[in-house]
KESE-142030 format. One line per field, with one value per residue (C-alpha): residue number from 1; x, y, z; residue in one letter. Coordinates in steps of 0.05 Angstrom, whole numbers, plus 32768, in hexadecimal, padded with zeros to 4 digits. Layout:
# residues N
vexba [NUM  ...]
px [X  ...]
py [Y  ...]
pz [Z  ...]
roba [A  ...]
# end
This chain:
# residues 120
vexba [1  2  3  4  5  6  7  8  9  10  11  12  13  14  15  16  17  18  19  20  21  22  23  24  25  26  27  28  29  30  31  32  33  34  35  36  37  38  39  40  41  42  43  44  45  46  47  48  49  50  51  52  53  54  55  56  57  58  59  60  61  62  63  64  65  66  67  68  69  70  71  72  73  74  75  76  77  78  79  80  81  82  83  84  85  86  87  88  89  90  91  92  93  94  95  96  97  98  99  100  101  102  103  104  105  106  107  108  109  110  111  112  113  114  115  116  117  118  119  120]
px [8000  8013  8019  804B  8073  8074  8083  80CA  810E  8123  8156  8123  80EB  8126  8138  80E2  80DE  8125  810B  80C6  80E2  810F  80C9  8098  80DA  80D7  8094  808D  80C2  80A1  8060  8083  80AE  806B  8039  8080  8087  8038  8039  8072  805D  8008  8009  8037  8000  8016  805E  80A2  80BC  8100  8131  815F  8198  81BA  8203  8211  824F  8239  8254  8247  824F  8233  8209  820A  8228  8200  8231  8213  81DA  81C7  8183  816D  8134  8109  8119  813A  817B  81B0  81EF  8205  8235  8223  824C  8222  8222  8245  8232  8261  8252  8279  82BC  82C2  82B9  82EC  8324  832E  833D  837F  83A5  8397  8351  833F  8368  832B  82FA  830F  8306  82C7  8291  8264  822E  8226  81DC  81AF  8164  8132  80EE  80DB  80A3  8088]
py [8000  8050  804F  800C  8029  8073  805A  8034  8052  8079  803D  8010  8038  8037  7FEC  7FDF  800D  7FED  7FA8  7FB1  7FD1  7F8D  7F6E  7F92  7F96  7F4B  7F48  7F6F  7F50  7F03  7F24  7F38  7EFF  7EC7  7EFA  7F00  7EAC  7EA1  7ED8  7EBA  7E6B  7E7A  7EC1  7EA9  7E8F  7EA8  7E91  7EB5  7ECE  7EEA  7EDE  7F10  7EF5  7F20  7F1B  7F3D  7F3A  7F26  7F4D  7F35  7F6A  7FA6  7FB3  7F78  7F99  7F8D  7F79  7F6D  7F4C  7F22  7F19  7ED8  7EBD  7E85  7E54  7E0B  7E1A  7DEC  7E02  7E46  7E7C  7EC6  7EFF  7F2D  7F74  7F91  7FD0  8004  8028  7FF4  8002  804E  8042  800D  8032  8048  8001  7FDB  7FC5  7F75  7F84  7FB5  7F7F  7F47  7F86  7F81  7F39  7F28  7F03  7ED3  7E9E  7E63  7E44  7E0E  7E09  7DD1  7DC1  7D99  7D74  7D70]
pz [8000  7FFC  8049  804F  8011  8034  8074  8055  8050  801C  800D  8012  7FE7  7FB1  7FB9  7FA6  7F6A  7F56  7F57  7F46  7EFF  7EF5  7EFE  7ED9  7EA6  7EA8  7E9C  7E6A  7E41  7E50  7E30  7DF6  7DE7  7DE9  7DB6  7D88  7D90  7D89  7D4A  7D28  7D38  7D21  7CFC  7CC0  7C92  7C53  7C57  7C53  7C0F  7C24  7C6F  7C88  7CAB  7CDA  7CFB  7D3D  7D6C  7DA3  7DEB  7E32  7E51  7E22  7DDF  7DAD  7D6A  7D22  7CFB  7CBB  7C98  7C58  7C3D  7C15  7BEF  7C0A  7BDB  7BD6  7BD6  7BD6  7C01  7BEA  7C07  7C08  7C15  7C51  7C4D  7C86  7CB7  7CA4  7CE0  7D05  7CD5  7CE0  7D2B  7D29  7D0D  7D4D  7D6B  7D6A  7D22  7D30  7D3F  7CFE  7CD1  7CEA  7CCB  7C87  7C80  7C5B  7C80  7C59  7C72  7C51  7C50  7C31  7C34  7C24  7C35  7C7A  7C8C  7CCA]
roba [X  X  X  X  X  X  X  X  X  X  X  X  X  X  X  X  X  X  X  X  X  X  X  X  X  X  X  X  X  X  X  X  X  X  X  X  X  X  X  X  X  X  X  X  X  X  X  X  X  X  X  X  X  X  X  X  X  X  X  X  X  X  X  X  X  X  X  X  X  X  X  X  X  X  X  X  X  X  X  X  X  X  X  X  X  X  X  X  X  X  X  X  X  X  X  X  X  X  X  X  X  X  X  X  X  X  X  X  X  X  X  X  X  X  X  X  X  X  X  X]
# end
């Protein structure tokens, strides 16, 4: 209630709005996740013409980076290898970063991919 939360410490008063915004943060992000899973799992009734595959560098401990991304028709396909267009962002803000590092940026990065059909 108003009064119990009033009557707490300031220290306390922050530790409840701190965890109750991990909570509803939580929450929120559950409810999201399970109408994206049920959308993409019953909504898709007309089939998918074209997949985007994206590449990101992946960081524990701050921002995943986009690296780059390749788009491909929905098609059998047997294995193929496809050059992905990279962010360029990522190369002007890496020219600041150590020589070894910026010579692993110029290397090309390609994905190589089959598709065929699957019963279920």
């Amino acid at each position: 209630t108003i009064e119990k939360n009033a009557s707490m410490s300031a220290d306390d008063q922050h530790d409840r709005r701190k965890y109750w915004r991990f909570y509803y943060g939580g929450i929120l992000r559950l409810s999201w996740e399970v109408a994206r899973a049920y959308y993409h799992r019953f909504c898709n009734v007309g089939g998918w013409d074209r997949v985007a595959f994206m590449l990101y560098d992946f960081d524990s401990m701050s921002d995943n980076d986009f690296m780059g991304k390749v788009d491909v028709t929905v098609e059998r396909t047997k294995e193929t290898t496809v050059q992905l267009v990279l962010n360029q962002r990522l190369f002007r803000l890496a020219s600041g970063v150590a020589r070894t590092e910026w010579r692993c940026w110029k290397r090309v990065a390609k994905l190589t991919y089959s598709i065929e059909w699957e019963e279920y």
